[in-house]
N, C-alpha and C positions, 0 to 999 in steps of 0.2 A: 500435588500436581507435578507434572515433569516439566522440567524446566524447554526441553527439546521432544521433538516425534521419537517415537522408538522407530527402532530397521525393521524393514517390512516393507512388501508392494503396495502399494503401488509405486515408483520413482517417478525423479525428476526427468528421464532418459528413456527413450523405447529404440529397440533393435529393431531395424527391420530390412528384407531384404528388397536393392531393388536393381535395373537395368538403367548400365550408365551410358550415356550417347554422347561420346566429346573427339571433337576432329575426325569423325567417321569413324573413328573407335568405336565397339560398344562392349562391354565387360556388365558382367552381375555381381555385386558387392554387398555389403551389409550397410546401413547407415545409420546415424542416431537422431531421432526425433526428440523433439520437446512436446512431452505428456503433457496430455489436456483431459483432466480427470473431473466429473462432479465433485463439489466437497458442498454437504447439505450441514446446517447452521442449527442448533438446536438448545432452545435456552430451557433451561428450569430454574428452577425456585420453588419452594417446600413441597407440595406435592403435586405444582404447574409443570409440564413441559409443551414445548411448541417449537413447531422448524418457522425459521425466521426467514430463512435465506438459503437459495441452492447459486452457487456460482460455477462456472467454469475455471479450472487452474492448477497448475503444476503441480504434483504433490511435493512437498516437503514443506516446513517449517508451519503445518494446518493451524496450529494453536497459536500461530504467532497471528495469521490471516483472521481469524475467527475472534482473536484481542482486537485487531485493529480496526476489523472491520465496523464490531460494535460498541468501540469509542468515538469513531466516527460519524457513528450515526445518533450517539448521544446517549444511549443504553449504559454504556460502564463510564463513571467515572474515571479522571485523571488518577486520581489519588485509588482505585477499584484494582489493582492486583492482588494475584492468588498471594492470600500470606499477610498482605497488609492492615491494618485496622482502618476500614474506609466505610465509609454508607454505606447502606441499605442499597443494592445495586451493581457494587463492587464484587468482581469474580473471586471466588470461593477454591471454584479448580475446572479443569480443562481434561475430559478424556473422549478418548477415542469413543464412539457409541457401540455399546451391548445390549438395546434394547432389545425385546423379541421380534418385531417390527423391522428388525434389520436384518437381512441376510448376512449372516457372517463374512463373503466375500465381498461389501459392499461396507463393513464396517471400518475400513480405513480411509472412507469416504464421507462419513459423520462423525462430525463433532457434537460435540456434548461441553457447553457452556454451564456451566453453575450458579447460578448467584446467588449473593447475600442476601436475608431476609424469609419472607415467609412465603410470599407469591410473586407474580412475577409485574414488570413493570408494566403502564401504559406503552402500546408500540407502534401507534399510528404512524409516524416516521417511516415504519419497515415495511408496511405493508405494497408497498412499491418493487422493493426489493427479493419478492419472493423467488423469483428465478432471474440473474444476473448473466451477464454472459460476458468472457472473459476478454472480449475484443472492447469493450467500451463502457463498461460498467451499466448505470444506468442515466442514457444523456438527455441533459437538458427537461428531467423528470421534475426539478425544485427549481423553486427560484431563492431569490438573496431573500424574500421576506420568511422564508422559514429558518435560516439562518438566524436573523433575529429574534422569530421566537424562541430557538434556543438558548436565548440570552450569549451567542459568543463572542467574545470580545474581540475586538478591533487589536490588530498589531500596531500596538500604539510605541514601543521603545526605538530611538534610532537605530541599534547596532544590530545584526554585527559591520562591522565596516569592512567593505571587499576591495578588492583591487579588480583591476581589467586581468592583471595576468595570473592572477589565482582564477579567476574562472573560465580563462582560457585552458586551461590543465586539468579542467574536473571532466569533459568529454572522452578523455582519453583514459583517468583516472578510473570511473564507472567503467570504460569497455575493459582495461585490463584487468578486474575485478570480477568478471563473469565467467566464470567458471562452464557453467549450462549451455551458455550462449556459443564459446567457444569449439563444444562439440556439434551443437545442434544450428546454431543461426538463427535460431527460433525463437528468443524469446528479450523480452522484454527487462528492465532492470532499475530500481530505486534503490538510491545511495545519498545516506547523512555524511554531510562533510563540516568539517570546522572552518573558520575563515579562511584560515590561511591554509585548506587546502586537503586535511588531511582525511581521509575516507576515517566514518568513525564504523558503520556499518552498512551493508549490504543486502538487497535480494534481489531475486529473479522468477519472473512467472512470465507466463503467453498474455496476461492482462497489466498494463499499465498501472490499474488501480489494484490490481491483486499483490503488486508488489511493496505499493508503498502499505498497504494496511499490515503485510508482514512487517515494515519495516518500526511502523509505528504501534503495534501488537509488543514487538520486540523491547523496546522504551518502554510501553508502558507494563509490563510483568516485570523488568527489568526496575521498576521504579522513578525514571527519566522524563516523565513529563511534564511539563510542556516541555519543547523544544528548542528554548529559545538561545540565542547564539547558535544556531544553526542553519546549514542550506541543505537543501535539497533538490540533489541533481534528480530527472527522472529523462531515461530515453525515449523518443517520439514527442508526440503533442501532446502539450498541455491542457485539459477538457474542468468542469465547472468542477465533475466529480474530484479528481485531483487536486484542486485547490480548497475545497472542502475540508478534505482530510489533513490537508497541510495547517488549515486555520485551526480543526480541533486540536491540532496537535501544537498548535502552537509556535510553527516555523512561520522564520521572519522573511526570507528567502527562497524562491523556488525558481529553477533554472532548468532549460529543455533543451534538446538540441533542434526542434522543431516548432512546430507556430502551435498560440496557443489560443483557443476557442472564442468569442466574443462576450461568453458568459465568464468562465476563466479571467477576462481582463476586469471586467464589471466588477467581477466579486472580489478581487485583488485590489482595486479601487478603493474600494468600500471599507474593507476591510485593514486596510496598510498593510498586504503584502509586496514583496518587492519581484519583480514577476520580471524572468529574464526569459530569450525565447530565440531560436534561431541561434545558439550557441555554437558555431562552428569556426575550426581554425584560431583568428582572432579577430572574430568579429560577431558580436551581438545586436540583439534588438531589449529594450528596456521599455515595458508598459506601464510600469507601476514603481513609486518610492523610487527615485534615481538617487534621494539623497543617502542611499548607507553603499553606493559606488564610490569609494573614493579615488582622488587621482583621474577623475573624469568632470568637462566642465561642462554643462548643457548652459 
């Protein structure tokens, strides 16, 4: 498996020409867009395959999106990267699709998931998610009792312990880390930080939750999860879907610079995550775990 996408179209960027209207000026220019591309999800296992999932989303980083996604939905094991010695379930490898099925100009838009074993797993979970769309994943589709039956565990440890002015400095940290964002405006961005601060990794999609499944794809081929001593900044609002992915993965902290869903606060509840929201300037809102804020007295 490649550790990264090879170069190739589709990109994260589209050119396009357009007519610009500012102060009674009008001029015709070029502009950059952020690409909203299908990317179709496609599992096998010994002589199984099956599309799992079509979403909406940037191209780049597919194989990290198509990890994350289905750790988060319970499909691949923590311990399930290509390479490692993990269960029955655990990915094997990650390629672009070749099937005959697929029109070659469409095949940088299917992945091809692998896994261990001989067939493929139970996937009632997925069957929800057969087409996603990249403005909001799928909302308010589960509730916290299926959570449970995934058996996932509660964030039960107190740390990491933050300060008010390390998470005053991740809003700003995320934006000057986006790269996409900065040509286009267009998109969205999840970023792992340390407590004290330090961006560990980064990504950017048109979907809030398209970006943290890159982010958490990324950890886990990488070897790195769960997450724990970590936060997780994400821009916009915080929805159930997001906080989901943050519990599979095992973060103990998740921070928004926007409000965050009613389901979102329940499930942060429930779960002991520490759930910050309204992150702007220096001034926050705290729904959940206030005790790993340090230097703050409720």
């Amino acid at each position: 498996m490649t550790a990264g996408d090879e170069a190739g179209p589709p990109g994260p960027t589209t050119r396009v020409r357009i007519r610009e209207f500012s102060g009674g000026a009008v001029r015709d220019r070029r502009d950059d867009l952020a690409t909203e591309e299908p990317l179709e999800i496609r599992l096998a296992a010994g002589g199984e395959r099956r599309t799992v999932a079509v979403t909406m989303r940037t191209p780049g980083h597919d194989f990290e999106l198509a990890a994350g996604f289905l750790h988060g939905e319970g499909v691949v094991p923590a311990g399930g990267s290509a390479g490692a010695a993990g269960e029955p379930g655990g990915i094997a490898s990650i390629s672009y699709c070749t099937d005959a099925d697929v029109a070659p100009g469409a095949r940088r838009n299917t992945v091809t998931v692998r896994l261990r074993g001989a067939r493929l797993p139970e996937l009632p979970a997925l069957e929800r998610h057969f087409t996603t769309s990249s403005a909001c994943g799928v909302c308010g589709a589960a509730g916290l009792d299926a959570l449970h039956s995934r058996r996932l565990a509660p964030v039960t440890e107190p740390g990491p312990l933050l300060t008010p002015r390390t998470l005053y400095g991740l809003p700003d940290a995320l934006r000057r880390a986006q790269g996409v964002f900065g040509k286009t405006g267009g998109l969205h961005a999840a970023g792992l930080f340390t407590p004290d601060g330090a961006l560990v990794t980064l990504r950017e999609d048109v979907g809030r939750h398209n970006a943290v499944d890159k982010l958490v794809g990324r950890a886990l081929l990488d070897g790195r999860l769960p997450l724990a001593g970590h936060v997780l900044m994400v821009s916009g609002r915080t929805s159930y879907e997001i906080l989901q992915k943050a519990l599979a993965a095992g973060v103990p902290v998740v921070c928004a610079v926007s409000a965050p869903s009613s389901l979102a606060v329940d499930l942060a509840r429930e779960f002991g995550i520490t759930l910050v929201g309204f992150l702007r300037g220096e001034r926050f809102n705290v729904y959940s775990r206030p005790d790993r804020l340090g230097e703050v007295r409720f």
